[in-house]
N, C-alpha and C positions, 0 to 999 in steps of 0.2 A: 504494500500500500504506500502510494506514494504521498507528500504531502507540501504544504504550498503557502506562501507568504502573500500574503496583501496589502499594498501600499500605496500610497498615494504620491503623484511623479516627483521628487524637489527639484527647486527653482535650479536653472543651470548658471551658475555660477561665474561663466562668462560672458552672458550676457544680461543688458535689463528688464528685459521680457520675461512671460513669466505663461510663454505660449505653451500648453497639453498640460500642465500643472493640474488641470482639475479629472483627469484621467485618472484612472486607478488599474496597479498592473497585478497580475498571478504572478508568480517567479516561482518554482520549484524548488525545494530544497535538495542539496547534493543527497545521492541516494551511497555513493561511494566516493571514498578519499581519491583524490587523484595522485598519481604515479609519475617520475619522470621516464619516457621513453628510451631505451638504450641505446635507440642510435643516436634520434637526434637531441634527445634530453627535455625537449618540452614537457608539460605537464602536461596529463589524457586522462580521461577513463571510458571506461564502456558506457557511461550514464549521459542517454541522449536527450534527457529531462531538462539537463541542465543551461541545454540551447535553445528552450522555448520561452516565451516571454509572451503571455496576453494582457492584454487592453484592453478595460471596458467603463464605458460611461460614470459609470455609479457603483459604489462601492457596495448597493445590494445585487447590482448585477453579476459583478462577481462573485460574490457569497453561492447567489443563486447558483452560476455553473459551477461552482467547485461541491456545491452541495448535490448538484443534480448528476455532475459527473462520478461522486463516491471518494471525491478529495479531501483530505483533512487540511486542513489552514486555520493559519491564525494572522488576527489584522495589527499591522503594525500603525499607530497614529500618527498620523500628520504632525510635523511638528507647527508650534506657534510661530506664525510670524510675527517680529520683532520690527518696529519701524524707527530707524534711529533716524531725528530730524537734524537738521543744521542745517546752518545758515553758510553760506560763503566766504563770510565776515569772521566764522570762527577758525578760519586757516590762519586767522592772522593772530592769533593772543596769544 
């Protein structure tokens, strides 16, 4: 049984937008530790979980398909945003 994280997108950091933020993603939890490969030493596993990523609207809609698919998951919250104000004025004291 595999099982699955829900979160909500954070703001990217390089930019000031604050675009698909309100999306909320499935991410699968690693079902196996990854390995380095002997030849060429990258990290792998068999675990092809770990390269899916869904999107969906609303945070009950997800619940909905991980419940309707037989996923266990747990929601991670959003954190608070922080709005630090200043002025242009305070570069200068």
């Amino acid at each position: 049984m595999s099982s699955a994280r829900i979160y909500q997108r954070p703001k990217n950091a390089m930019q000031s937008g604050r675009y698909r933020t309100d999306r909320w993603v499935l991410e699968f939890d690693p079902g196996e530790r990854q390995r380095p490969d002997p030849l060429t030493g990258w990290a792998g596993s068999g675990d092809t979980l770990g390269q899916l990523r869904l999107s969906f609207p609303t945070l009950e809609a997800a619940q909905d398909y991980a419940t309707r698919e037989g996923i266990a998951f747990h929601v991670v919250p959003a954190p608070q945003r922080k709005l630090k104000l200043q002025a242009y004025a305070d570069n200068f004291r």
